[in-house]
C-alpha positions in Angstrom: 0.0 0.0 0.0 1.4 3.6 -0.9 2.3 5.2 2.2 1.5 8.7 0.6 -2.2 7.6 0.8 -2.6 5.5 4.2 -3.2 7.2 7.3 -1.7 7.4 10.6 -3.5 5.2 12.2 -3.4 2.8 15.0 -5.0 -0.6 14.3 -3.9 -1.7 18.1 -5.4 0.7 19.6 -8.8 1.0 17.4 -8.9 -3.2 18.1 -8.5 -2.6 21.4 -11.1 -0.3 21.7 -13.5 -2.2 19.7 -12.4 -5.5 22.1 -11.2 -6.8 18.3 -14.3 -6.1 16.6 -13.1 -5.4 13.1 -17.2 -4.9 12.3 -17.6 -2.4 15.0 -14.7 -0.6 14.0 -16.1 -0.6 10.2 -19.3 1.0 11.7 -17.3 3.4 13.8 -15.4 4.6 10.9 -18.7 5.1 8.7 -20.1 7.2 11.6 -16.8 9.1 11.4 -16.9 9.9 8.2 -20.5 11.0 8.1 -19.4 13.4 11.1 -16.2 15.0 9.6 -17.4 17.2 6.9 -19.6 19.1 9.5 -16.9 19.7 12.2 -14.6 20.3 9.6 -17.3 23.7 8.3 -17.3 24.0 12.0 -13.3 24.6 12.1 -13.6 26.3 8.7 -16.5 29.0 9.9 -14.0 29.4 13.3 -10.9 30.5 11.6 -12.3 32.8 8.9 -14.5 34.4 11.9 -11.2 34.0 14.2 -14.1 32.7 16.6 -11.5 30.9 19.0 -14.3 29.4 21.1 -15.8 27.5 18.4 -12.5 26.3 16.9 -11.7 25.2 20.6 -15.0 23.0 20.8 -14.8 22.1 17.1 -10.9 20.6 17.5 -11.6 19.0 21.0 -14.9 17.6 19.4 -12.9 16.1 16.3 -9.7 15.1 18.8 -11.7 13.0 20.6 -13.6 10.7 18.3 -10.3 10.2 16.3 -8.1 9.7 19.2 -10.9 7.1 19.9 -10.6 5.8 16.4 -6.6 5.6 16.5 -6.2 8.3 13.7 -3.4 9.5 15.8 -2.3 12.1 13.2 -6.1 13.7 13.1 -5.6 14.0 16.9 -2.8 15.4 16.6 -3.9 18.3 14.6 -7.2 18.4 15.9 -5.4 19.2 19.7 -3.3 21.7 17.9 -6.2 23.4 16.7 -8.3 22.8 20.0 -4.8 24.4 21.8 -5.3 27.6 19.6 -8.5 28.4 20.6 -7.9 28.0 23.9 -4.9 30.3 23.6 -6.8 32.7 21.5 -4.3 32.4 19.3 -5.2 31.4 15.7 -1.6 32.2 13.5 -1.1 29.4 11.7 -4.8 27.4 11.7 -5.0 27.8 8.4 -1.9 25.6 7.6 -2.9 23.0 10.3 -6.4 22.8 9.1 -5.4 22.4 5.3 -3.0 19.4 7.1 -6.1 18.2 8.7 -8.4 18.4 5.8 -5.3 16.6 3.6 -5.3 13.6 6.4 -8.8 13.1 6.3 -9.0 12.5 2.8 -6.3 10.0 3.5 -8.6 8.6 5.9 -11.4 8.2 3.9 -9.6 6.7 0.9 -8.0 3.8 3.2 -11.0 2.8 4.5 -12.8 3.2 1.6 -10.8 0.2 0.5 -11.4 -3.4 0.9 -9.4 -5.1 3.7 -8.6 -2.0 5.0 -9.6 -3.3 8.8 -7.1 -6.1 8.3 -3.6 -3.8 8.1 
């Protein structure tokens, strides 16, 4: 598999959250996807309205179902973003949120292919 398209993304811990349920997982990831584009507006709508308490909530919101997920590098923007608005500090979340956006796309295409649960 092309590295330049998979995800970060921790099968360990997803199993382990999912007590090995690959079908589980598969459903979490569905739900994830359907959720995304609507916290992403959210993060979007934030930064152009430098609204720091809605990027805060938006990023924490997104943080924690991918941390749940094992999407570790989603988390790890999504806390960078989250850590902005809490800081009221918003240089740079357009470059972490085109990062973000870039990752989820990766997202969806992995698991968009067959096997993916089996990596």
């Amino acid at each position: 598999m092309d590295n330049k398209i998979k995800p970060a993304f921790d099968m360990d811990h997803a199993l382990e959250v999912t007590d090995g349920d690959t079908e589980f997982l598969k459903e979490l990831i569905e739900i994830f996807n359907a959720d995304f584009p609507e916290r992403l507006e959210r993060i979007s709508m934030a930064i152009k309205e430098k609204d720091s308490n809605v990027l805060n909530e938006a990023g924490h919101a997104l943080k924690g179902s991918s941390g749940n997920l094992g999407l570790t590098r989603v988390y790890e923007l999504s806390w960078k973003l989250e850590k902005m608005g809490k800081a009221k500090n918003m240089e740079g979340a357009n470059k972490i949120f085109k990062q973000l956006k870039e990752e989820l796309e990766r997202v969806k295409n992995f698991v968009s292919q067959s096997g993916w649960e089996k990596t």
